[in-house]
C-alpha positions in Angstrom: -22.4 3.6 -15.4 -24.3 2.4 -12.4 -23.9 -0.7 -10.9 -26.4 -2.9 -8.7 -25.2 -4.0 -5.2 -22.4 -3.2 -2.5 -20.0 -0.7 -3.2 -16.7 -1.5 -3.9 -13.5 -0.3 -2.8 -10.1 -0.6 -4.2 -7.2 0.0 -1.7 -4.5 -0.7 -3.8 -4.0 1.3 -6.9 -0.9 4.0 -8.0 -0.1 7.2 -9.4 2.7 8.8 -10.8 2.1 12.5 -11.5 2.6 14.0 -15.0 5.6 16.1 -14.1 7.9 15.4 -11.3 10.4 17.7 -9.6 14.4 18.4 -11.2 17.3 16.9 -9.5 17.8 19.2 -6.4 21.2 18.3 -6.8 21.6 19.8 -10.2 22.3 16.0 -11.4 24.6 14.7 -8.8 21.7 11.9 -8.3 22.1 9.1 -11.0 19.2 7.8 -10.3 16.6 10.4 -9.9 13.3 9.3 -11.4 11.9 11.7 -14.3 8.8 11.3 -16.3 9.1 12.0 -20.1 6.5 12.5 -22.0 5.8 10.2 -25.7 2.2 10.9 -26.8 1.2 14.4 -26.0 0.0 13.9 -22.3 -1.6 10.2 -23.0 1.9 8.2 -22.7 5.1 8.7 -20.9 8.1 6.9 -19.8 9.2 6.7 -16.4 13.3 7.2 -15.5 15.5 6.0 -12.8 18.7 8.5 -14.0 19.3 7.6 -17.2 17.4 4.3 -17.3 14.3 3.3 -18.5 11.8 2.0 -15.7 8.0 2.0 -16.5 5.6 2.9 -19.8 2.9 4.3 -17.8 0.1 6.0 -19.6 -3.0 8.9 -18.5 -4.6 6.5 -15.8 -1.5 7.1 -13.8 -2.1 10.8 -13.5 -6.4 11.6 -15.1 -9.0 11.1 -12.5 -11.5 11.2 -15.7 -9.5 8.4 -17.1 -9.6 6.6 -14.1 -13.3 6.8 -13.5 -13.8 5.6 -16.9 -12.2 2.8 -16.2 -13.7 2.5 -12.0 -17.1 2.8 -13.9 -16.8 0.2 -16.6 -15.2 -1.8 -12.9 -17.6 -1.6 -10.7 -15.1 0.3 -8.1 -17.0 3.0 -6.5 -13.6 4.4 -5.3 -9.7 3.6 -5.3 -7.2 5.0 -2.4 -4.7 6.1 -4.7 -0.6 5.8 -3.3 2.7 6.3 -5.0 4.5 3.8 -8.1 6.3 2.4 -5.0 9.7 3.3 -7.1 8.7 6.7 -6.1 9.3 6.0 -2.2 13.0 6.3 -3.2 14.4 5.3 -0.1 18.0 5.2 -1.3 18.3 8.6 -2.1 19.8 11.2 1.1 16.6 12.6 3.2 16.4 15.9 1.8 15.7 14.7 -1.6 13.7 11.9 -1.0 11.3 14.6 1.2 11.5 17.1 -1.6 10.2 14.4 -4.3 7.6 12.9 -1.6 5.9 16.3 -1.1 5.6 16.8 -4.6 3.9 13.2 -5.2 2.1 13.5 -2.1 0.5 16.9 -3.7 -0.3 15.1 -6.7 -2.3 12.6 -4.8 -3.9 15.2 -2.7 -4.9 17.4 -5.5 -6.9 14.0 -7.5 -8.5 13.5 -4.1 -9.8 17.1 -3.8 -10.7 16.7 -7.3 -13.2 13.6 -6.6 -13.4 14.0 -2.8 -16.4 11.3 -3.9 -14.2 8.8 -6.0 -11.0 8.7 -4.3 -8.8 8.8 -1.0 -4.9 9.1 -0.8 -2.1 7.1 0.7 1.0 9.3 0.8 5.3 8.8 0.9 7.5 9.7 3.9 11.2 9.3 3.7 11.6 6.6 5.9 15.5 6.3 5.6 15.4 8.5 8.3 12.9 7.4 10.6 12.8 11.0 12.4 12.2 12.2 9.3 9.3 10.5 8.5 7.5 10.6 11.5 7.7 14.7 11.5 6.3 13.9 7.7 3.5 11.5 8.8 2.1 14.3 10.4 1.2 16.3 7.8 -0.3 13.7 5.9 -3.3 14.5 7.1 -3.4 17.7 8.1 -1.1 19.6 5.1 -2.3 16.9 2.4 -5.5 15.2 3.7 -4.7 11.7 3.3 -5.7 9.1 5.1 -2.7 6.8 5.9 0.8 6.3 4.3 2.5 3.7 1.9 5.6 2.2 3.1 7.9 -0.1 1.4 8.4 -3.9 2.3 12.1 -3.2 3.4 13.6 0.0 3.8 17.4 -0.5 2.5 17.5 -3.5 3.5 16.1 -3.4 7.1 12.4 -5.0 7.7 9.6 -2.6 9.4 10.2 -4.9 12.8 13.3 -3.1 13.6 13.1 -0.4 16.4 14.0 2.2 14.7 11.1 2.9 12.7 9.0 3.1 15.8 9.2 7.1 15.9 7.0 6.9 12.9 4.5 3.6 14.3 4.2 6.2 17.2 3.5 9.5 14.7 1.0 7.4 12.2 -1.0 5.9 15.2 -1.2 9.0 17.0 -2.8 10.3 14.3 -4.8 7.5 12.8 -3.1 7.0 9.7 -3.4 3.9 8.0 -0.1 1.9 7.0 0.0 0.2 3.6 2.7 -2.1 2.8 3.9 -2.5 -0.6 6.8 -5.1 -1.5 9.8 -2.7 -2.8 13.5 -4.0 -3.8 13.0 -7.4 -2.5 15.9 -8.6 -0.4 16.0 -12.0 -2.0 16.0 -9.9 -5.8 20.1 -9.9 -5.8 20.1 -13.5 -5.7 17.9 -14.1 -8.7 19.7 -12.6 -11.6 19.3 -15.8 -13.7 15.7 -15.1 -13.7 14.8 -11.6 -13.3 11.0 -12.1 -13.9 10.7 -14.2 -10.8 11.3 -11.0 -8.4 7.8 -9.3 -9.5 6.1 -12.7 -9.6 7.9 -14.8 -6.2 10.2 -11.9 -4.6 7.8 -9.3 -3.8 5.3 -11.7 -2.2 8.3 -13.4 -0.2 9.6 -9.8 0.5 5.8 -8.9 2.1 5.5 -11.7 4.3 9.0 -11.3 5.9 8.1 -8.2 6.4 4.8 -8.7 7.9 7.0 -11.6 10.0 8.6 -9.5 11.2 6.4 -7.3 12.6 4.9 -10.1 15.0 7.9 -11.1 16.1 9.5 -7.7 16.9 6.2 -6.8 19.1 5.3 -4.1 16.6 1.5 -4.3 17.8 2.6 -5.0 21.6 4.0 -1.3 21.3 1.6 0.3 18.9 -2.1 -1.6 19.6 -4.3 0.2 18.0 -1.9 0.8 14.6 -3.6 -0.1 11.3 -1.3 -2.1 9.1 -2.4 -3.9 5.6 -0.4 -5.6 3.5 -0.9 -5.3 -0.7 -0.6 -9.1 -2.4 -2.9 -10.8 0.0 0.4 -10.7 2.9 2.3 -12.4 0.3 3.6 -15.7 1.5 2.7 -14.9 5.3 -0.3 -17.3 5.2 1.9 -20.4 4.8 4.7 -18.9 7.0 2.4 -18.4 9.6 1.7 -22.1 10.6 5.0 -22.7 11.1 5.7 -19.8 13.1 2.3 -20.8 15.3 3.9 -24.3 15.8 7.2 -22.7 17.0 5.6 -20.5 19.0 3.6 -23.1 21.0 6.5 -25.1 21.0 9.5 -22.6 22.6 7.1 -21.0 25.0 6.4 -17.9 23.0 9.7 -18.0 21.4 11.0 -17.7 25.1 8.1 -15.3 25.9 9.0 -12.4 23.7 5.1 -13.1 22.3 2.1 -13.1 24.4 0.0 -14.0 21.5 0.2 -16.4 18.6 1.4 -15.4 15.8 -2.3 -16.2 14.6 -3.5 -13.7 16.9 -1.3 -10.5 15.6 -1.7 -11.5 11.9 -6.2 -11.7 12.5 -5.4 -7.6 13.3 -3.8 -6.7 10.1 -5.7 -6.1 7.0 -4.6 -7.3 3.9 -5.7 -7.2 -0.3 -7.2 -9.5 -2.7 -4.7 -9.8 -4.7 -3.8 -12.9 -5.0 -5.5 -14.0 -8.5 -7.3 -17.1 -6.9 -10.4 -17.4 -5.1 -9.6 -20.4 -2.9 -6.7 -18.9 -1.5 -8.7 -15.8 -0.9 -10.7 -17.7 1.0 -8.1 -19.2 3.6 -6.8 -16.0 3.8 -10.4 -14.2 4.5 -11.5 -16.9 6.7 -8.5 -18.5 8.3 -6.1 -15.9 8.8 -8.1 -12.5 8.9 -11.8 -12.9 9.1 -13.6 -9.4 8.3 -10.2 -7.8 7.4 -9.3 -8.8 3.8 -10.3 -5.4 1.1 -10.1 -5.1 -2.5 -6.9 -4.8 -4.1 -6.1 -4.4 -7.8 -2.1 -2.6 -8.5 -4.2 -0.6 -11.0 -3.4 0.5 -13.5 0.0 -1.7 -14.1 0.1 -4.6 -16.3 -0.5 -7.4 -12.8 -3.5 -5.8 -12.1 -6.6 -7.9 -10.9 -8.7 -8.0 -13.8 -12.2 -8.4 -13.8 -12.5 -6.8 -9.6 -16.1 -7.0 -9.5 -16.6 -10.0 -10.7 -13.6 -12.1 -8.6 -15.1 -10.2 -5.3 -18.6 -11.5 -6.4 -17.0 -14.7 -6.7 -14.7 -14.7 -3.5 -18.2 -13.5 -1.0 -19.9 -16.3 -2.6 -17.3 -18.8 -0.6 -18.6 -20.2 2.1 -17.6 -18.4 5.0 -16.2 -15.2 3.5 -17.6 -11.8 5.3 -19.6 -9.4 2.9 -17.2 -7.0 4.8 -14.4 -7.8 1.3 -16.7 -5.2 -0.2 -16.1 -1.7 1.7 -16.4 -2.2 5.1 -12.9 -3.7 5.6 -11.7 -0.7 3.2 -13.3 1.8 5.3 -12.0 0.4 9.1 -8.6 0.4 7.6 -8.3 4.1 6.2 -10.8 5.2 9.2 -13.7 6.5 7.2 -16.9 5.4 9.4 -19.0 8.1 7.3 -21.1 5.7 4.9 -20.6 8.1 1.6 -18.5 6.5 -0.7 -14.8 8.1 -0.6 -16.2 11.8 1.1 -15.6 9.6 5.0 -13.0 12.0 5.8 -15.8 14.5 6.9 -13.9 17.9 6.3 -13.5 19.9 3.2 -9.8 19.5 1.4 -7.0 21.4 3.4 -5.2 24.2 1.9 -1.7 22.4 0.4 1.3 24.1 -0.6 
């Protein structure tokens, strides 16, 4: 199908390969995830152990599926990343690297596949923040992706804490964008009355602390030139951000820990469209992040943005809203200047194994 005007770019859709790794362990790990197969390679069921997580079906693991689909969408290409569930961040280091390279392979091998279609967003184990920054390195060179997916917490400890900046320091040496996904929100224990409201208010609560905390821990003081985006539109950072500009004008720079706003750190990350409303796509694309906002869709899960064409078409139309929604904010953020489609990385596919 070919469709008339800008390309389009998702940045936020998922994969979950059609086989995953055994237990290391032998089965000491109760909650290592498996993928089972129900309809003969076209429908499986994801497990955590022994429990039943996610019906996925072909799009998670068929780039031909997933074109079909891109096509009848008007996405020229998706940067494909992990079922966040697959970061596994409470399972010991070893493991968690031994299922990352295997999902980060997966992902590799779709984008060599469709060098022209897709890019890739791998998994580091960043329990152990050594760890992932030796990891972080190979993303590129051992995998050929072009940045990382990182959860919104990691066990309970928000990316503004020190001790992930080993890694900051390993992906901005090497250029590797840093997409942040909202995974085992914090606030999710207290809401066991109403479990649907951690997919639907946790995780975008869970994204803006977490993107909170990056300004007020100096993240981008240390690391300037890091690229950081944030899936769910920065979640409820938008409205937190007012408040923290009032206190932060108010207490001197929060006793001049900040020498920006919080305004000014938040207009240098990047953040998705997925928000499911046009008019608050716009505050966010003009009044937080002007010429940093890039499709995002959570394909192929049940949430996904439907229609992407369509609400981008809608959301540009705004008064005030940069054409840059269609690529050219996708392309800044995973470093592709080369103005193909999804081939920007400008090397052929690196040997992996």
């Amino acid at each position: 199908m070919t469709v008339a005007g800008p390309d389009l770019i998702d940045v936020h859709s998922h994969i979950v390969p059609s086989d995953l790794p055994g237990d290391p362990t032998g089965g000491a790990i109760g909650a290592w995830p498996r993928v089972v197969c129900e309809a003969c390679g076209t429908r499986a069921q994801v497990f955590m152990g022994e429990r039943p997580f996610r019906e996925i079906d072909d799009r998670s693991w068929s780039t031909d599926r997933r074109i079909e689909d891109m096509d009848r969408d008007g996405v020229a290409a998706q940067a494909l990343s992990p079922m966040p569930e697959l970061l596994s961040y409470w399972l010991d280091v070893g493991p968690a690297l031994e299922l990352a390279r295997h999902v980060n392979d997966a992902i590799a091998g779709m984008v060599a596949g469709r060098p022209d279609r897709f890019f890739g967003l791998g998994g580091v184990p960043l329990q152990d923040p050594e760890a992932a920054a030796r990891e972080a390195r190979e993303l590129r060179a051992r995998f050929g992706l072009a940045g990382v997916e990182v959860g919104s917490n990691i066990a309970g400890a928000y990316l503004g804490d020190a001790r992930f900046d080993p890694f900051f320091a390993a992906c901005e040496a090497d250029g590797l964008a840093i997409f942040v996904h909202s995974l085992h929100p914090l606030q999710a224990r207290d809401l066991s009355r109403h479990p649907m409201l951690v997919p639907f208010a946790s995780f975008p609560v869970d994204t803006g602390l977490c993107a909170a905390s990056l300004i007020m821990d100096g993240v981008l003081e240390r690391f300037p030139t890091l690229r950081i985006g944030f899936s769910h539109g920065g979640g409820a950072l938008a409205p937190l951000l007012h408040r923290m500009e009032y206190g932060w004008r108010s207490t001197d720079g929060f006793g001049g820990k900040l020498p920006q706003s919080p305004k000014a750190y938040a207009r240098r990350f990047f953040y998705d469209t997925l928000v499911y409303d046009e008019a608050y796509l716009e505050h966010i694309a003009t009044g937080i992040a002007p010429d940093q906002v890039f499709l995002g869709t959570d394909y192929p899960y049940l949430i996904q943005q439907p229609d992407p064409r369509g609400f981008i078409e809608r959301s540009a139309a705004l008064p005030g809203v940069s054409g840059t929604i269609w690529s050219d904010a996708a392309r800044r953020f995973l470093g592709v200047a080369h103005p193909t489609v999804a081939s920007g990385l400008g090397r052929e596919a690196p040997a992996r194994g």
